[in-house]
C-alpha positions as CSV (number, residue, x, y, z in Angstrom):
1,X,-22.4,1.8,20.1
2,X,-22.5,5.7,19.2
3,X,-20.9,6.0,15.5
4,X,-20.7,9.8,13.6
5,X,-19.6,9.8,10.4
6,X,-18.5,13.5,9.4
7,X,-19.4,14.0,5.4
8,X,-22.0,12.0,6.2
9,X,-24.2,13.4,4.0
10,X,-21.7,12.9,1.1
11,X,-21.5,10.1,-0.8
12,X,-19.3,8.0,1.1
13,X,-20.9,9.0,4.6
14,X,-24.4,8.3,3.3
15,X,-23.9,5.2,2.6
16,X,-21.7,3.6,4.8
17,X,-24.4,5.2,8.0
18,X,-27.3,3.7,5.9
19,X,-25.4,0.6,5.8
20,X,-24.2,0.3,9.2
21,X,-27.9,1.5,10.8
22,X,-29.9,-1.5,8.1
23,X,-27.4,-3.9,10.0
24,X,-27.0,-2.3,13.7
25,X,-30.5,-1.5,14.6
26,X,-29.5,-1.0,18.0
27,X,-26.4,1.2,17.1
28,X,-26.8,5.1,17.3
29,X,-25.7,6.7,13.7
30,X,-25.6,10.2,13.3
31,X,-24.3,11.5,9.5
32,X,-22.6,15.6,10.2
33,X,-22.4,17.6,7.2
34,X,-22.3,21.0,6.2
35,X,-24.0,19.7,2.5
36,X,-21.4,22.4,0.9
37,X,-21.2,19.7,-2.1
38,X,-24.2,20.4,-4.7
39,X,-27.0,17.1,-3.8
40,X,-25.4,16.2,-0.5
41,X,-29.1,17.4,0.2
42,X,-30.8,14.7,-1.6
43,X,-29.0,12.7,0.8
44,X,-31.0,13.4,3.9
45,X,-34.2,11.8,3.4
46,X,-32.3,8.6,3.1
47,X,-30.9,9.0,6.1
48,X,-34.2,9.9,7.6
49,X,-35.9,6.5,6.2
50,X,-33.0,4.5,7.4
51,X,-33.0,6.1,11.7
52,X,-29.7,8.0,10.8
53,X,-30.0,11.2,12.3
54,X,-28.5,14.3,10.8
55,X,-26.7,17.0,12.1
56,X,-25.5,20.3,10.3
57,X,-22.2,21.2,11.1
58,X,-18.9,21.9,9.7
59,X,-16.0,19.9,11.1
60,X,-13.8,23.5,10.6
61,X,-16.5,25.1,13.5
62,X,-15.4,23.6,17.0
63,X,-18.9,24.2,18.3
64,X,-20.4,22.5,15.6
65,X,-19.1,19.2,16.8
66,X,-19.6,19.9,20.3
67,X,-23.1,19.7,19.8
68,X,-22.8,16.4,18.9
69,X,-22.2,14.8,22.5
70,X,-20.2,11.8,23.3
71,X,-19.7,9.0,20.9
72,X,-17.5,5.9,20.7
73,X,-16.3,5.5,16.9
74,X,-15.6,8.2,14.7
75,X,-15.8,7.6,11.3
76,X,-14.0,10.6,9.6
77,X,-14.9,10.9,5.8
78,X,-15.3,14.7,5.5
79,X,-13.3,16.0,2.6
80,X,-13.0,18.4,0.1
81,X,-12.3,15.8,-2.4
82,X,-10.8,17.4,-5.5
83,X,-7.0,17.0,-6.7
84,X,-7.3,20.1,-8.6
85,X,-8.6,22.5,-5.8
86,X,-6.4,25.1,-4.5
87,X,-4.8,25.5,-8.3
88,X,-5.2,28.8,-10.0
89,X,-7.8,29.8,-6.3
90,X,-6.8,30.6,-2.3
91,X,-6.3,26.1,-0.4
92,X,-8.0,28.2,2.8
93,X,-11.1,25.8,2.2
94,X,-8.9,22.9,1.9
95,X,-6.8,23.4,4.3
96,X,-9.3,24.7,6.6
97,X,-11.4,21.3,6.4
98,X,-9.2,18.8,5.2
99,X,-6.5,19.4,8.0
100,X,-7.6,21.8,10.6
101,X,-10.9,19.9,10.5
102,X,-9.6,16.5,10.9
103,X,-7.7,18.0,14.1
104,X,-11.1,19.3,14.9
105,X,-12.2,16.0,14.9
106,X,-9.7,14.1,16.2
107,X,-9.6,16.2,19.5
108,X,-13.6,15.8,19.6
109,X,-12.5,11.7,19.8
110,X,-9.9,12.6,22.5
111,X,-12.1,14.6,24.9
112,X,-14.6,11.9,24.5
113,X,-12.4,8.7,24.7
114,X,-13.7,7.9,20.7
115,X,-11.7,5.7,18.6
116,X,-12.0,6.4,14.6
117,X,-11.3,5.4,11.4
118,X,-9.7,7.7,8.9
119,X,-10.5,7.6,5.1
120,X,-7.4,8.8,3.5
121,X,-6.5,8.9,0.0
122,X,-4.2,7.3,-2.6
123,X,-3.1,10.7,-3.8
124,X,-1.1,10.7,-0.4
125,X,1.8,9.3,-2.9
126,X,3.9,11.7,-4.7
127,X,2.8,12.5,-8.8
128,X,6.3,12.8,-9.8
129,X,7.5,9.2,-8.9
130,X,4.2,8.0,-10.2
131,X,4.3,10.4,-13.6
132,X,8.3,8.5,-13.8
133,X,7.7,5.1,-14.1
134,X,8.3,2.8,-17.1
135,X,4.7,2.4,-18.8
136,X,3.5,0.4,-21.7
137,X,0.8,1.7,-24.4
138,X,-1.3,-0.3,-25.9
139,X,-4.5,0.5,-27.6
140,X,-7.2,0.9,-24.8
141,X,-4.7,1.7,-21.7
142,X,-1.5,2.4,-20.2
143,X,0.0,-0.8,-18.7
144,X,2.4,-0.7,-15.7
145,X,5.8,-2.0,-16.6
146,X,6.3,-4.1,-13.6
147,X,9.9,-4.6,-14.1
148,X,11.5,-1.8,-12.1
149,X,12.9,-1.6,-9.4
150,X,10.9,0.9,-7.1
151,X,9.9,-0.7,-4.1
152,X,6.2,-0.5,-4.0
153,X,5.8,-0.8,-7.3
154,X,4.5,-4.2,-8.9
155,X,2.6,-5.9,-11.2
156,X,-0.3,-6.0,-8.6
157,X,0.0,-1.9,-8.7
158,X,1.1,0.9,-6.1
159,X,1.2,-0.8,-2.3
160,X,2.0,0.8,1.2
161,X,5.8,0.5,0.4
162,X,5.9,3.3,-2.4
163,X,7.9,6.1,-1.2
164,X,6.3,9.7,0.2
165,X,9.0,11.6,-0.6
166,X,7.9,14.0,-3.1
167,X,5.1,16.6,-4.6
168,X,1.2,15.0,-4.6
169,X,-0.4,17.8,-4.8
170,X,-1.8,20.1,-2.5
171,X,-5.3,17.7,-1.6
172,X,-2.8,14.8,-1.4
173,X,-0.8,17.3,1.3
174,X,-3.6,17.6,3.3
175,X,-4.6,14.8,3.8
176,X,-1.1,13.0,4.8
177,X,-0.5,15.6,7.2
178,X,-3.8,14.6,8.6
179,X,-2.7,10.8,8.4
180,X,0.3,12.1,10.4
181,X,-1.8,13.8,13.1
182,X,-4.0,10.8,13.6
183,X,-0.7,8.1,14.1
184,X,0.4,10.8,16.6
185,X,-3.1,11.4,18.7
186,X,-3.2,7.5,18.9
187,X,0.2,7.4,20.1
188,X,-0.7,10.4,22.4
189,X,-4.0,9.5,23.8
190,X,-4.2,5.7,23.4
191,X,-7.0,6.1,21.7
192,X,-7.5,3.0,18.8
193,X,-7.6,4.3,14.9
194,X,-7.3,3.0,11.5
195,X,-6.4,4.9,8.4
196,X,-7.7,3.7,4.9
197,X,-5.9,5.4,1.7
198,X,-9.0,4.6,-0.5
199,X,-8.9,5.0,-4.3
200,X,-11.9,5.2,-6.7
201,X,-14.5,4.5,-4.4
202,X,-18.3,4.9,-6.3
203,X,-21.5,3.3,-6.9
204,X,-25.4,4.9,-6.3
205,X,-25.7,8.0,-4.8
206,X,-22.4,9.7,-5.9
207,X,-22.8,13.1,-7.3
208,X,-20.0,13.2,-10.1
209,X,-17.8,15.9,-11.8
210,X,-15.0,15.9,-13.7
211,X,-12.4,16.4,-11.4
212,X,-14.0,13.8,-8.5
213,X,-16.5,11.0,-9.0
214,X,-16.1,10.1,-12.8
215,X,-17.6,7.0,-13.0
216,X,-21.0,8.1,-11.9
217,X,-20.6,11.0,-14.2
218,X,-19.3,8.9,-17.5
219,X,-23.0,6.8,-16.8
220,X,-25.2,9.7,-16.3
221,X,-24.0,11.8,-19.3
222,X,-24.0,8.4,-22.1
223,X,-27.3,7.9,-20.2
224,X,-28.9,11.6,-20.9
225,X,-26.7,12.3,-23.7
226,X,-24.6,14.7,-22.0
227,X,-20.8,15.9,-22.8
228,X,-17.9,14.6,-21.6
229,X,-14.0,15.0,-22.6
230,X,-10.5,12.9,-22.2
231,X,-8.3,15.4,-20.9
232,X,-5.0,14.8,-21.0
233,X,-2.5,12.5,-22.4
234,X,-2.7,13.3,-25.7
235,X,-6.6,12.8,-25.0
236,X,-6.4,9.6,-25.6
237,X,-8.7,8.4,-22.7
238,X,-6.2,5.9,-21.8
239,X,-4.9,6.8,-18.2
240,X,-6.1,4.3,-15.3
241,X,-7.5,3.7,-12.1
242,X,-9.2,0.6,-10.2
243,X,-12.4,1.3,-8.9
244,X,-14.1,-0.3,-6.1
245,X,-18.1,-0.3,-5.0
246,X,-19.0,1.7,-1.9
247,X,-20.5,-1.6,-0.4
248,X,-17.5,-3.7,-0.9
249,X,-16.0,-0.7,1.3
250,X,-18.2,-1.3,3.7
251,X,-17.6,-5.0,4.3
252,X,-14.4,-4.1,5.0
253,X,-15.1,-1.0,7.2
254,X,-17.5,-3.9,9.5
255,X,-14.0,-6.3,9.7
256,X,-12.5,-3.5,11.3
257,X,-14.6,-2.3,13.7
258,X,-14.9,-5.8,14.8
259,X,-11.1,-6.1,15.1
260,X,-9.9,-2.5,15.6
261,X,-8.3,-3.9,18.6
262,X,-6.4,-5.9,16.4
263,X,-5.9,-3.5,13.8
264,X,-5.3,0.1,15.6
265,X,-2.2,2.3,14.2
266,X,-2.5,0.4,10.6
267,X,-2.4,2.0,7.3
268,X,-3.9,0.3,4.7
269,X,-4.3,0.7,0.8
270,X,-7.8,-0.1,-0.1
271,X,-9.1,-0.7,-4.2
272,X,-10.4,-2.3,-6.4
273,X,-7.1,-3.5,-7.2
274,X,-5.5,-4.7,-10.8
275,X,-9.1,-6.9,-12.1
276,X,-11.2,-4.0,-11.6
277,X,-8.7,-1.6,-13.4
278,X,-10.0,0.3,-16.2
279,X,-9.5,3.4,-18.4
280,X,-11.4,6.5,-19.3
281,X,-11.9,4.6,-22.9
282,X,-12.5,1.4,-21.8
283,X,-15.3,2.9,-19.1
284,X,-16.7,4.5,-22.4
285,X,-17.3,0.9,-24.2
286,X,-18.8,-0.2,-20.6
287,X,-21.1,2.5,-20.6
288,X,-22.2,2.3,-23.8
289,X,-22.7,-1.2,-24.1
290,X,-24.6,-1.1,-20.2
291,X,-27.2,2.1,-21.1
292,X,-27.1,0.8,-25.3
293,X,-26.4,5.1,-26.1
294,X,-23.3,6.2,-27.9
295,X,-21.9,9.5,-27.4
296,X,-19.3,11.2,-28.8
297,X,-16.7,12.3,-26.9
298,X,-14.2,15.4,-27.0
299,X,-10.7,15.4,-26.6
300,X,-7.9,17.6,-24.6
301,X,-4.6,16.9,-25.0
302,X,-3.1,18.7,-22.1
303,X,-2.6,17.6,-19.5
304,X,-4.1,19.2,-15.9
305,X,-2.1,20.1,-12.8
306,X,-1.5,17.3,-10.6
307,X,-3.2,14.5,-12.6
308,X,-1.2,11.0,-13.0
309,X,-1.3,8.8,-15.7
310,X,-2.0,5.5,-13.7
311,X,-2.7,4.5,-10.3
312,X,-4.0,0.8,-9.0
313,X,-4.0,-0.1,-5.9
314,X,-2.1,-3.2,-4.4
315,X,-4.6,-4.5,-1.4
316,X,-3.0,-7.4,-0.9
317,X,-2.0,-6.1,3.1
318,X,-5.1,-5.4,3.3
319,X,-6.2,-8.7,1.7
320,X,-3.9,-10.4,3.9
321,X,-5.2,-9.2,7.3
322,X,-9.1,-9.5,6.9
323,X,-9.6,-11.9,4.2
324,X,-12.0,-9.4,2.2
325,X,-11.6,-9.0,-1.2
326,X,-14.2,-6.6,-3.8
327,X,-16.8,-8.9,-5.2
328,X,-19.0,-6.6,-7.5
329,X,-17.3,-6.7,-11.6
330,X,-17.0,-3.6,-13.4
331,X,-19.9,-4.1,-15.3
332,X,-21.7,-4.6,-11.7
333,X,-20.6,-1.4,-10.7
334,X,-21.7,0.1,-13.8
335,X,-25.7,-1.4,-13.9
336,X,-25.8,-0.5,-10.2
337,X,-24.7,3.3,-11.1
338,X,-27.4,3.3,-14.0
339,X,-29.9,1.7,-12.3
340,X,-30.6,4.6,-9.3
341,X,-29.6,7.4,-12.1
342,X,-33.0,6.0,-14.0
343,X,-34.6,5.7,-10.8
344,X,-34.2,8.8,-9.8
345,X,-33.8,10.9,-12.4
346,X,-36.3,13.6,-11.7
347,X,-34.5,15.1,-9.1
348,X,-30.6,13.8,-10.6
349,X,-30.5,14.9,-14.1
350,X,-30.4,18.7,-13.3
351,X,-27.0,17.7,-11.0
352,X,-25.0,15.8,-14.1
353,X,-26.6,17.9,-16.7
């Protein structure tokens, strides 16, 4: 088996070809990246140590990807990863890479017979629908009013029922008209493909900001007493998501290579789901009680373009069809997180500080 995995170098890539390589020995990896993201670079002796080899590309340069060769599984997580980008500056980087490069790479896999799986995003559904739904406040969080009738919409979160009609930003745009363009080459060109619209996804080796990787950043600044806001809201802190550990992922990702016979033309929501839900304040207390530092924290009350109050993800589809289910906790995620930030902190705290 010949697997690339474009953004390999990023967070995502990284791990998932250091995981499939400690498992596969026999499998060829190769990570392409164009290491545009600030320590995408401290990715590559990893890769190195693990017999991943690297190749610098961009997926928005044709040639770039022809000098990869033939493979049989492509594994497409290159992104430009931020909701807000493309607001108040020119989308031609966004658009370049997140849809003319997925169409880069997605006629790569049809000159050379490949198959791939496509990590999409949860931003895919529209902000406005999301932003009009009947929430609850409580102290720590908004709750979900799960009695409305939205299809979609239920106790369990957001599933692959809630409507696309609508705004989601122009990140979210991008990447469903890429979701759109792989259903159509695997209708085209019988080739076999999966697409994954991931939430949170985090864990070691995730280079946070504000606007993408949080968790990551919320532990590194409580851990080198660094500064942090809650923006938005009333800046409260209390606006959700569900997170899920980049090697929970990855036990999935194996379950559908194995069966992407089985599975080919399926769109799946993939989280951490309602139990590993959680809000900017409530991360706070986890830090804080995980590294033993309190900071304090600022507050914003406007809100930014394109942000949502809530958003969990309903897996039960997913759940349903493979049997996998996260197993790392919150507070797993969070020791995991602090653990490699104090491990490697020499060469990390000049990123997240």
């Amino acid at each position: 088996m010949k697997v690339l995995i474009t953004g390999g170098a990023g967070f995502v890539g990284s791990n998932l070809a250091c995981f499939l390589k400690r498992e596969f020995r026999s499998w060829k990896v190769a990570s392409f990246d164009n290491l545009h993201r600030r320590g995408s670079e401290l990715n590559l002796p990893r890769l190195k140590d693990a017999g991943v080899s690297f190749v610098h590309g961009d997926i928005r340069n044709k040639e770039d990807l022809q000098q990869v060769g033939n493979f049989d599984l492509l594994i497409e997580c290159s992104a430009e990863p931020s909701v807000l980008a493309g607001y108040d500056e020119s989308p031609e980087y966004l658009i370049n890479t997140n849809l003319m490069g997925t169409i880069n790479c997605l006629e790569r896999c049809r000159l050379t017979k490949a198959d791939v799986i496509f990590l999409s995003t949860s931003r895919v559904y529209p902000m406005n629908l999301i932003n009009n739904l009947k929430y609850d406040e409580d102290k720590t969080r908004f709750r979900l009013d799960s009695n409305q009738m939205i299809p979609g919409v239920s106790e369990y979160g957001f599933s692959e029922e809630l409507s696309l009609n609508g705004i989601r930003s122009l990140y979210g745009g991008t990447k469903l008209c890429s979701e759109i363009m792989v259903q159509e080459y695997i209708a085209a060109y019988q080739m076999k493909g999966i697409v994954n619209r991931c939430g949170v996804l985090t864990g070691p080796w995730q280079m946070g900001k504000i606007d993408q990787g949080f968790v990551a950043l919320w532990v590194a600044r409580h851990l080198w007493n660094g500064e942090l806001a809650y923006i938005g809201y009333g800046g409260t802190g209390k606006q959700v998501r569900d997170v899920l550990h980049v090697e929970d992922f990855y036990q999935l990702l194996k379950i559908q290579i194995e069966r992407l016979d089985e599975f080919s033309g399926c769109i799946f929501n993939v989280g951490g789901g309602r139990e590993l839900s959680v809000s900017l304040c409530e991360l706070t207390d986890l830090c804080r009680e995980v590294v033993g530092k309190k900071i304090s924290i600022s507050s914003i009350p406007k809100t930014r373009p394109a942000d949502i109050p809530y958003y969990v993800t309903d897996y039960r589809l997913v759940q349903e069809a493979t049997n996998w289910t996260p197993h790392r906790t919150l507070k797993d995620i969070i020791c995991d997180i602090s653990k490699w930030l104090q491990e490697n902190e020499a060469i990390l705290r000049p990123i997240f500080t």
